[in-house]
C-alpha positions as CSV (number, residue, x, y, z in Angstrom):
1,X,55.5,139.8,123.4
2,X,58.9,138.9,124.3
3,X,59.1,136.0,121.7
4,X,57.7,138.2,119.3
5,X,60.3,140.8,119.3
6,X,63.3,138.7,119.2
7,X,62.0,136.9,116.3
8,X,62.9,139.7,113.8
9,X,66.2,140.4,115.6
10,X,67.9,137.1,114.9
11,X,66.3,137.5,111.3
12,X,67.8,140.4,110.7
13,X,71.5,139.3,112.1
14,X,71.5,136.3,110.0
15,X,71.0,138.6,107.0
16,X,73.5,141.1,108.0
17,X,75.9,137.8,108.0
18,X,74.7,136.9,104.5
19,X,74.8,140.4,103.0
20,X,77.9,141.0,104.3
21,X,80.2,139.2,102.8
22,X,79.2,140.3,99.3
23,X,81.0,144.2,100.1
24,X,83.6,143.0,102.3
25,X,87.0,143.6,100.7
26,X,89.3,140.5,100.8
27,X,92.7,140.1,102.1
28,X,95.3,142.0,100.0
29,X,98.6,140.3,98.9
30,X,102.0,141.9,100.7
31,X,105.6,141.6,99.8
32,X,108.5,142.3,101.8
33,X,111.9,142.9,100.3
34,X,115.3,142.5,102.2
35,X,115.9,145.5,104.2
36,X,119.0,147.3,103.2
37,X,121.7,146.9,105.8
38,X,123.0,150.8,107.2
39,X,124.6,150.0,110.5
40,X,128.0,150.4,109.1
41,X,129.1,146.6,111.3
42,X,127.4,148.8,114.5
43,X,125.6,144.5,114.8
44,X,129.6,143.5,115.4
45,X,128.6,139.2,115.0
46,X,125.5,139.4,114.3
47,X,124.9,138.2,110.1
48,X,122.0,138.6,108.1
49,X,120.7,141.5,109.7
50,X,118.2,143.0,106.9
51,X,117.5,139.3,105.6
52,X,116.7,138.6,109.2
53,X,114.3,141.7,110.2
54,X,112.8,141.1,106.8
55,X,111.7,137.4,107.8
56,X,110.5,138.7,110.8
57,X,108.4,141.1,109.6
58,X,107.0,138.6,107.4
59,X,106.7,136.1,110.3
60,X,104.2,139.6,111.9
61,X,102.6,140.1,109.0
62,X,101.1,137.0,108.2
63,X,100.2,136.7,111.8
64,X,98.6,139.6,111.7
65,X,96.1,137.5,109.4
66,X,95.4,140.6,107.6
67,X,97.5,139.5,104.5
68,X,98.3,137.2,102.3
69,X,102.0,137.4,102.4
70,X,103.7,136.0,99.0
71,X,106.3,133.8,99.7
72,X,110.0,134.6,99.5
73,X,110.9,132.0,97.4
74,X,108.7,133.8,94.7
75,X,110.1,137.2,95.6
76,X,114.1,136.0,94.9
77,X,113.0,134.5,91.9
78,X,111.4,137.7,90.7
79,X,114.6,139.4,91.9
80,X,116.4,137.2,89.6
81,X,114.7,137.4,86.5
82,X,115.1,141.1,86.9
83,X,118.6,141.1,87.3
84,X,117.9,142.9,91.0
85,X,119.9,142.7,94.1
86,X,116.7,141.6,96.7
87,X,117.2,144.7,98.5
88,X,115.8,148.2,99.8
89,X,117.4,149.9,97.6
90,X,115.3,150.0,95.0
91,X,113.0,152.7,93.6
92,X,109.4,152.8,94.5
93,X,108.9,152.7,90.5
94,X,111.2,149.4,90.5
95,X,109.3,148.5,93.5
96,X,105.8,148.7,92.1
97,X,106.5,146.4,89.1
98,X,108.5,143.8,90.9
99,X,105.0,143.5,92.9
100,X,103.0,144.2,89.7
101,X,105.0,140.6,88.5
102,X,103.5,139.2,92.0
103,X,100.6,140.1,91.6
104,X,100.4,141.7,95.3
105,X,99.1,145.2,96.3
106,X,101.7,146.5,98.5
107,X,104.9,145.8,98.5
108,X,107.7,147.0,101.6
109,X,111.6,148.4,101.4
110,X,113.5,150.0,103.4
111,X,116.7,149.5,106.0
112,X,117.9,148.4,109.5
113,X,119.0,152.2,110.4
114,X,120.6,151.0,113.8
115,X,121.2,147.4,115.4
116,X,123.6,147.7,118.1
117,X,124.6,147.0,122.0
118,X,125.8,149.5,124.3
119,X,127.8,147.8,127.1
120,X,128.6,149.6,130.1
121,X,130.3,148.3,134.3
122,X,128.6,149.0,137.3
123,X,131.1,147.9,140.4
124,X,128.6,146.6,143.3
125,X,130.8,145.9,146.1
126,X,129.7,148.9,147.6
127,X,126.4,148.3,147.4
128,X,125.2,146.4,150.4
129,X,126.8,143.3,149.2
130,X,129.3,141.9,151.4
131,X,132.2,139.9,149.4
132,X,135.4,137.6,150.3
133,X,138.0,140.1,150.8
134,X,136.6,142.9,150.8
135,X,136.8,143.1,146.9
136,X,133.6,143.5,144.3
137,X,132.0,142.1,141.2
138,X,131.6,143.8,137.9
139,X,127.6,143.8,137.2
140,X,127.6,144.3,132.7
141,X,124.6,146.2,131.6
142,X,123.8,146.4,127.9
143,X,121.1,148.3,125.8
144,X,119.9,147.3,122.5
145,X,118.7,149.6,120.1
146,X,117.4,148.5,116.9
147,X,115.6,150.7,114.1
148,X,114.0,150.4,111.2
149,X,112.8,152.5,108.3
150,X,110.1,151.6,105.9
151,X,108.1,152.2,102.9
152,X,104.8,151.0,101.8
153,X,104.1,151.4,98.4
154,X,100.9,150.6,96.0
155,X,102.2,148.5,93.4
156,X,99.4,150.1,91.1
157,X,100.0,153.5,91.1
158,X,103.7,153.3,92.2
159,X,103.0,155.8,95.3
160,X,104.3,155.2,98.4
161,X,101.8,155.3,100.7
162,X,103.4,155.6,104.0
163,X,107.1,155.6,105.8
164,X,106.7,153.4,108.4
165,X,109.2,153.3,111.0
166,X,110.0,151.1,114.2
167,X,112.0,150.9,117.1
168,X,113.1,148.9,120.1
169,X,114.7,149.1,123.2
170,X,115.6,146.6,125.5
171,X,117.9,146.5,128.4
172,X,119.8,143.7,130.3
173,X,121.6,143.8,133.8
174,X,123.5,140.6,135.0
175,X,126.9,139.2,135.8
176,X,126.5,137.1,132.7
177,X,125.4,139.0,129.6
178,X,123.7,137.8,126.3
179,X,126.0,139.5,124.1
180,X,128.5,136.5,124.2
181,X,126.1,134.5,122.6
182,X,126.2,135.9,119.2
183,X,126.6,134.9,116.7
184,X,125.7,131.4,117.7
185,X,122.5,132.4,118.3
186,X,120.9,134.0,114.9
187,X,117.5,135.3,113.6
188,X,115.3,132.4,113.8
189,X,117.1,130.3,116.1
190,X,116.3,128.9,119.4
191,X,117.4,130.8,121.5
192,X,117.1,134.7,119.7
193,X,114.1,135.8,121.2
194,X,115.4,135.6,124.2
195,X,118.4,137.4,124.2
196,X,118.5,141.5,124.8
197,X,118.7,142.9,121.2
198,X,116.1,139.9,120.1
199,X,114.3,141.8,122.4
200,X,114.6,144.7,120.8
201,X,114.5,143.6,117.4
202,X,110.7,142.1,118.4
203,X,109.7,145.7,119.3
204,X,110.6,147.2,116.3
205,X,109.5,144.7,114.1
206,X,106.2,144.2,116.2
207,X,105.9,148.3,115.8
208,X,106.6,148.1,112.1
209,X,103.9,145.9,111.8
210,X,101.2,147.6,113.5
211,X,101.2,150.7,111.4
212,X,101.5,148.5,107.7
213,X,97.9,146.7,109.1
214,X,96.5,149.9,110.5
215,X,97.4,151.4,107.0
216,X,96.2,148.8,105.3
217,X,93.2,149.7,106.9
218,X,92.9,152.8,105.3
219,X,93.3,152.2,102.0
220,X,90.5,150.7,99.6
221,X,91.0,147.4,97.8
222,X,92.4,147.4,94.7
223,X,93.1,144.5,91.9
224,X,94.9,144.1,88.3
225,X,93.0,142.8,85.3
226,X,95.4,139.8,84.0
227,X,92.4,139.1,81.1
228,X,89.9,140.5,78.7
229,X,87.1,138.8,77.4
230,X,84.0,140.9,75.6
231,X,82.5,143.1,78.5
232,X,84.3,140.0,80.6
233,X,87.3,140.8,83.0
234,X,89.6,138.8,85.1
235,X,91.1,140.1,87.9
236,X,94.1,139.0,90.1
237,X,91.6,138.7,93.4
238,X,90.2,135.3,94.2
239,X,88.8,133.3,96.9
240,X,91.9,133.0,98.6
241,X,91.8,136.9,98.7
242,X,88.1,136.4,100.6
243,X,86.9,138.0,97.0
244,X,82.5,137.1,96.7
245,X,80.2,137.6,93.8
246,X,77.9,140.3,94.0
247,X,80.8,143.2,94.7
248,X,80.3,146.2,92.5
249,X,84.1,148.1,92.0
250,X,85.1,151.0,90.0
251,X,87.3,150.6,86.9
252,X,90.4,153.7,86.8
253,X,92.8,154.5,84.3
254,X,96.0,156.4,84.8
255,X,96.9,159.7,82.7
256,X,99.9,160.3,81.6
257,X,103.1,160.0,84.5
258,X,103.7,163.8,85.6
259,X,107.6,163.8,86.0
260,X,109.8,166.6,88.2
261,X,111.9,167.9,85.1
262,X,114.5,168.8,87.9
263,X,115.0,166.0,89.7
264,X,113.6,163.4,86.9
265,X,111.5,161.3,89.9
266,X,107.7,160.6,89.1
267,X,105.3,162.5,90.9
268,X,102.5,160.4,90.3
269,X,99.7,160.7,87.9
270,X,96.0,161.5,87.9
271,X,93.6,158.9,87.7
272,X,89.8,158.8,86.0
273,X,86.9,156.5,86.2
274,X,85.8,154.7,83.5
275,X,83.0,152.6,84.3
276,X,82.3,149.8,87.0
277,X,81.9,146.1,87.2
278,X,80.3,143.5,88.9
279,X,82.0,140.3,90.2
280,X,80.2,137.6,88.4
281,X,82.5,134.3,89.4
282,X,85.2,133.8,92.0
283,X,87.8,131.0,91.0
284,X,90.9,130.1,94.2
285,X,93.2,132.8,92.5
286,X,91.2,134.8,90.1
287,X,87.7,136.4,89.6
288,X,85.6,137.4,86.5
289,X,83.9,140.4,86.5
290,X,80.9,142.2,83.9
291,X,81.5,145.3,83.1
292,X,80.2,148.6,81.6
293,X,83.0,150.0,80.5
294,X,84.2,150.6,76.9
295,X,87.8,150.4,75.6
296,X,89.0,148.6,78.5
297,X,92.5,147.7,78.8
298,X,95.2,145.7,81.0
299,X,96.9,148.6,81.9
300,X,93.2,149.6,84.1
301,X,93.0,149.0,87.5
302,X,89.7,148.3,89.7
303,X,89.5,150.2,93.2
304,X,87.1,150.3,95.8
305,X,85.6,153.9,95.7
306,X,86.2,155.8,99.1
């Protein structure tokens, strides 16, 4: 009876495994800009300081192993060809077609909003601590504080999807502090992690990171045609994105960009279905999809329909 039963329970997990890859969305691609630098020198010898977060939030990111994070090296040369500074200050307009160029989904900005040490003395030779001649030692105690402030934004509709913030704190006591070591010691180096606002730097960005996957999470997949052939599409999702045949998506097109006439800043833009398609072929960067759609164009966009 026993052997009976189990029999069509391991039949029907092994097709749950086959079936399921055929809906599952693959990764999405991820940029992260350069944070701007606000601190106003608050980091005193530290350099690099939105270069550096920005790595490190990459270095999260693609640990996270919910991304595939472009590299920067195709970022800055982007950033170039645009004639753009590779930094947060860019609007989330600029933003969306620098990642458009990329070919990724989201794309982050933002700035380092504090990065600093406070220092203060504690005297403890009346503490207990018995010392020659009766005289003390000065025990240093610093506290790091680092900030960050983010935004996500949807390369395809230009929206920003979330403000994503993160913050650290981290506090050292000792007769010896870590603050002498800088700047010898910088992002990336041996060493960094280890001191107090490397420390705190790891909390924010590891707090940063959280919220961009568990937003991620949120949001339906979404992909750019690159091609059109017949009732044939190809779309900038591949196997390297986890894309499988099978997958039916919905083909949108944007209406016309609603703009504030005050303040001249898009407010976004409605968006329709026009059909749907079918992924018929998955290539390493690229798929081909069928679809029933009429008039389609490159400036369409496929989306998972909540």
């Amino acid at each position: 009876m026993m052997k009976n039963f189990v029999r069509p329970v391991v039949v029907l997990a092994v097709l749950m495994l086959l079936i399921q890859p055929l809906y599952a969305a693959g990764k999405k691609k991820i940029c992260v800009m350069d944070l701007e630098d606000k601190t106003q020198g608050q980091h005193g010898g530290w350099h690099n300081v939105g270069s550096g977060m920005s790595d490190m939030l990459v270095t999260a990111l693609v640990k996270s192993n919910k991304f595939i994070v472009i590299e920067r090296e195709q970022l800055q040369k982007v950033m170039n060809e645009q004639s753009l500074g590779q930094s947060g200050a860019v609007s989330a307009q600029t933003a969306a077609k620098i990642g458009q160029v990329l070919g990724v989904s989201y794309i982050i900005t933002g700035s380092v909003t504090e990065f600093g040490i406070k220092e203060s003395k504690l005297g403890v030779g009346n503490l207990g601590r018995v010392l020659p001649f009766g005289g003390g030692v000065d025990t240093k105690t610093n506290k790091a504080v680092v900030a960050m402030d983010l935004r996500m934004i949807n390369t395809t509709t230009a929206e920003i999807l979330k403000a994503v913030k993160g913050e650290g704190e981290e506090k050292s006591t000792g007769v010896s502090i870590d603050l002498d070591v800088a700047p010898s010691v910088d992002f990336g180096k041996d060493g960094f992690d280890e001191t107090v606002i490397g420390k705190a730097v790891r909390k924010a960005v590891d707090m940063a990171a959280k919220d961009i996957v568990a937003s991620e999470s949120s949001e339906p997949w979404t992909a750019r045609i690159i091609k059109i052939d017949g009732n044939q599409i190809y779309l900038n999702s591949g196997e390297e994105n986890g894309e499988k045949t099978g997958r039916v998506v919905a083909i949108f097109r944007k209406s016309e960009e609603l703009i504030d006439p005050e303040s001249g800043v898009s407010l976004g833009s409605e968006e329709k279905k026009i059909g749907t398609a079918k992924i018929i072929k998955v290539e390493k960067k690229f798929s081909i999809a069928e679809t029933d759609a009429s008039g389609v164009t490159k400036d369409d966009y496929l989306k998972e329909e909540k």
